[in-house]
N, C-alpha and C positions, 0 to 999 in steps of 0.2 A: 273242447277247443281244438281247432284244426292246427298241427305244429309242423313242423321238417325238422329234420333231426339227421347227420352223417351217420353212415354207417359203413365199416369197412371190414370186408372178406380180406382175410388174412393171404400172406403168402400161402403156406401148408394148406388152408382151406379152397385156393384156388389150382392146387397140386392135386389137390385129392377127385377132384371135378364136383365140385360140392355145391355149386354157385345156384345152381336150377333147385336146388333140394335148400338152401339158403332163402333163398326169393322164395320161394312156396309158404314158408313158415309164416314170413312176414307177410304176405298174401292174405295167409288164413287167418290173422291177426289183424284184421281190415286196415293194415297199410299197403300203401304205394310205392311203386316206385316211379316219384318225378324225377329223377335225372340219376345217369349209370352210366360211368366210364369205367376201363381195364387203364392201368399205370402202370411203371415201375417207379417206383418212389428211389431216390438218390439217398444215402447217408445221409448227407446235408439237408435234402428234405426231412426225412423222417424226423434228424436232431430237433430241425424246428417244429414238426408239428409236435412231436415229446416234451418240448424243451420246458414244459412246467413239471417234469419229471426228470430233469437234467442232474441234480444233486442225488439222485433214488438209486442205491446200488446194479438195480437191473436197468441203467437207461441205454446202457452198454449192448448190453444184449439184445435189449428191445428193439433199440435203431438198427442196429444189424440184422435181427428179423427182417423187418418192417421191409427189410432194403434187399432183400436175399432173393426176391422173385415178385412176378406181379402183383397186385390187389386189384379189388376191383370198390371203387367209393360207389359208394350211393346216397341218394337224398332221398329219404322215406318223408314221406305226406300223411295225415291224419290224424284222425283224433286221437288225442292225449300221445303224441308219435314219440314221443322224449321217453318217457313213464313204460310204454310198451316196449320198444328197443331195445330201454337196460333189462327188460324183464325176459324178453326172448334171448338178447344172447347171456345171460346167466350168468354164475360166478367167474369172475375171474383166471380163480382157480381151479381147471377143466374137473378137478376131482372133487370138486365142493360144488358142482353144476348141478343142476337139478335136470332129471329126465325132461323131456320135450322140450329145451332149451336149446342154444346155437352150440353149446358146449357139448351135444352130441357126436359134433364132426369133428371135437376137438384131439387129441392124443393126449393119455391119460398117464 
């Protein structure tokens, strides 16, 4: 089933110049990219798009990432696009990632 699904290059991932080696992965994973913008997301943005993580000890932290440099969003396209995306960018936690994951460009 053909899906779109957001996905966002982190602050640190767009510091590191990571964006071109980002998009490849998901390439080779026969997704797309239908739509790619560069941001800066505001505190107040990030709070809201967090904000079902607002009560989580890290939402503090998170939003303040989020908000500390550009990202860049995108709208991945394809089959099963939801189910692939969480699988390319991996654990959460960069040190529980599994090798050829997005958690490669992560800091460990």
């Amino acid at each position: 089933m053909v899906e779109k699904t957001l996905s966002i290059i982190k602050p640190d991932g767009v510091r590191k110049k990571v964006i071109g080696d980002v998009i490849k992965r998901f390439e080779a994973a026969g997704l797309r990219v239908a739509a790619m913008k560069m941001a800066s997301l505001s505190r107040k943005e990030a709070e809201g798009f967090y904000a079902v993580h607002r009560e989580r000890p890290f939402f503090g932290s998170l939003t303040e990432f989020m908000s500390s440099g550009p990202v860049v969003l995108m709208v991945l396209k394809g089959d099963n696009a939801i189910a692939k995306n969480r699988e390319l960018m991996g654990a959460t936690d960069p040190a529980k990632a599994a090798p050829g994951t997005i958690g490669d460009f992560a800091d460990r």
